[in-house]
C-alpha positions as CSV (number, residue, x, y, z in Angstrom):
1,X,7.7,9.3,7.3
2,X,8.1,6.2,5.8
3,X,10.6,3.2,5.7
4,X,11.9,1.6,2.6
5,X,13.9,-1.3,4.6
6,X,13.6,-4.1,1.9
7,X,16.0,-7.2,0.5
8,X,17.3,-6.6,-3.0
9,X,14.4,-7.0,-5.8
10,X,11.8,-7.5,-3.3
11,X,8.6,-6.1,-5.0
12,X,6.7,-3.3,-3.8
13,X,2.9,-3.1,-3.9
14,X,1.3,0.7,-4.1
15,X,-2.9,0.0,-3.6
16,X,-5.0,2.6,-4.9
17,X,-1.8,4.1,-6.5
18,X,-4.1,7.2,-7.9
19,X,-1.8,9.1,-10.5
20,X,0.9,6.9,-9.1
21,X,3.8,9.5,-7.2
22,X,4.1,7.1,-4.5
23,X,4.9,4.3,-6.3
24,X,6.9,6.5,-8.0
25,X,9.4,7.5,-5.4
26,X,8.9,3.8,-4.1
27,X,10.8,2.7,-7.7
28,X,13.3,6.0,-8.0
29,X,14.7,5.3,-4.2
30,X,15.0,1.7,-4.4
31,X,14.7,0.4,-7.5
32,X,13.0,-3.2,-6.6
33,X,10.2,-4.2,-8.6
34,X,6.9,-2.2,-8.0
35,X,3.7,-2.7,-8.9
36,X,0.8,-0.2,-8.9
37,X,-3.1,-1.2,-9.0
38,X,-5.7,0.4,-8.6
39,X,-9.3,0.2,-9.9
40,X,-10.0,3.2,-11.9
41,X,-8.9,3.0,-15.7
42,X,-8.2,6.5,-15.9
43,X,-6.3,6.4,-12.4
44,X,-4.1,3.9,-14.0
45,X,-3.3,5.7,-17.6
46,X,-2.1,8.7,-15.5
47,X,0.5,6.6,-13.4
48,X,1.5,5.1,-17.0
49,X,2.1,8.3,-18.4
50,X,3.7,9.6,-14.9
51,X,5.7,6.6,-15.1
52,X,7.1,7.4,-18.2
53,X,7.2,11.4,-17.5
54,X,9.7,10.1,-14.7
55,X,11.5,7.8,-16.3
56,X,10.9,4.6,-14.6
57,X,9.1,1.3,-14.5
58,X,6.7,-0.8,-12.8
59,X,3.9,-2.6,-13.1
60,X,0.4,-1.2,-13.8
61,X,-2.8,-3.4,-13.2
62,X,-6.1,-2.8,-13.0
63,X,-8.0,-4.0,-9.6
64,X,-10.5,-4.3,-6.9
65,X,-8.5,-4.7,-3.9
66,X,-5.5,-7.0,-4.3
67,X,-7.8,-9.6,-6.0
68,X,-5.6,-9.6,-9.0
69,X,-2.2,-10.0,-7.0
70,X,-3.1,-12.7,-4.9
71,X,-0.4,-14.9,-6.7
72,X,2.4,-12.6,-6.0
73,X,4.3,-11.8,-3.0
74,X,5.9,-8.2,-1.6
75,X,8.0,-7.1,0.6
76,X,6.3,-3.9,1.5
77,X,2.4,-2.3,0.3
78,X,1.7,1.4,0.6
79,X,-2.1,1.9,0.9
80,X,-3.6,5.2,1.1
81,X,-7.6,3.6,2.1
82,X,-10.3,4.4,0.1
83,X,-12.2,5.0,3.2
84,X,-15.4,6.7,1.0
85,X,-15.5,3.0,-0.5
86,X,-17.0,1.8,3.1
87,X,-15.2,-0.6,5.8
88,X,-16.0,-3.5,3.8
89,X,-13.6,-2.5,1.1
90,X,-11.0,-1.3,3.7
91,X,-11.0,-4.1,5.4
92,X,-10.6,-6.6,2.9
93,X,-7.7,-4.4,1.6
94,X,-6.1,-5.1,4.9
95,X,-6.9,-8.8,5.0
96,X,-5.5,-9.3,1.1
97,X,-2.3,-7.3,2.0
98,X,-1.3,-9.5,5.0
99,X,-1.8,-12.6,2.4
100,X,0.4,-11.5,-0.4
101,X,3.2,-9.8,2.2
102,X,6.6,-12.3,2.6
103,X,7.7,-12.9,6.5
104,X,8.5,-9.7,7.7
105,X,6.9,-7.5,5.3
106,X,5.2,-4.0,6.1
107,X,1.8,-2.2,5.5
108,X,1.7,0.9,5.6
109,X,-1.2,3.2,5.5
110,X,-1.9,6.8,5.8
111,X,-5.5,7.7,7.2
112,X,-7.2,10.6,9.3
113,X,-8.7,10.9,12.8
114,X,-11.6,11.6,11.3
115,X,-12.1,9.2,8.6
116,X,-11.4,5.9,11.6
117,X,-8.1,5.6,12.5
118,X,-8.9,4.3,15.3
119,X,-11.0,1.5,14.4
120,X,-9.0,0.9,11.1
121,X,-6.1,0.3,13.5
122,X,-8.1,-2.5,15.7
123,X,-8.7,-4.1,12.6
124,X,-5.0,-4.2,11.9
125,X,-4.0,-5.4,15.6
126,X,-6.8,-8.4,14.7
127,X,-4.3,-9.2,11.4
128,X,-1.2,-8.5,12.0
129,X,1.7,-9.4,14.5
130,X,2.9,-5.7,15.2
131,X,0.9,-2.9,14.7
132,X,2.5,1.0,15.6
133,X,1.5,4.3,14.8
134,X,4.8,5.6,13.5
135,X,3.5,9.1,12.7
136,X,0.7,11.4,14.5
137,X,0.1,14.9,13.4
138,X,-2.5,17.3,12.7
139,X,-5.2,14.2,12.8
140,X,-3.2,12.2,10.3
141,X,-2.0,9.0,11.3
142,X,0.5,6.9,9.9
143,X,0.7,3.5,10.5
144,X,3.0,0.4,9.8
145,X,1.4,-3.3,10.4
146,X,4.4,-6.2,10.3
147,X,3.5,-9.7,9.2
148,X,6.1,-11.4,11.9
149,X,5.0,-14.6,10.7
């Protein structure tokens, strides 16, 4: 439920990439650049050793946020929100991704009913340009934020 519309070798960002299968598939159906952070060592040695299970490449950096990204630029960030983390975190997630995303670049994050979609997606109408839910079901929400500008 999620769109891959990017110019050649624009880079990829996958926050909180876990054992990394998004990222993953981001790399094996596009093959631009990705890059994978997340802040959990062990996190990161499991997409390294998914990466090479799969037979692909990207980046793999440890994090907080984007804080060690904040130099680059992407074309599109898949977040999966580590709402237990608190609003704080969230938020600042948000706030780094618009920063590092090129004109026209998309955010896209996955988050439940339950855990504050709603308010997570106020937070992204006070960043970005365009904000829509692209995907609704079973109290999951996708959304994709644009940074027009």
């Amino acid at each position: 439920n999620m769109e891959f519309s990017l110019r050649e070798n624009e880079a990829i960002l996958d926050v909180g990439c876990g054992y990394g299968p998004i990222g993953i598939y981001a790399k094996k159906i596009t093959n631009n650049p990705v890059v994978m952070l997340d802040i959990n060592p062990r996190a990161l040695a499991l997409s390294s050793q998914n990466l090479d299970l799969n037979g692909v490449e990207a980046e793999v950096i440890e994090s907080d946020c984007l804080d060690s990204v904040l130099d680059k630029k992407f074309g599109l960030i898949i977040c999966n929100p580590p709402i237990h983390a608190g609003k704080n975190i969230v938020y600042k997630i948000f706030e780094q991704s618009y920063e590092v995303l090129n004109k026209n670049g998309s955010f896209w994050i996955v988050i439940q009913q339950k855990h504050g979609a709603p308010s997570a997606i106020k937070k992204l109408e006070s960043i970005f340009e365009s904000v829509e839910v692209t995907y609704k079901k079973k109290g999951f929400y996708i959304v994709k934020s644009t940074k027009l500008i």
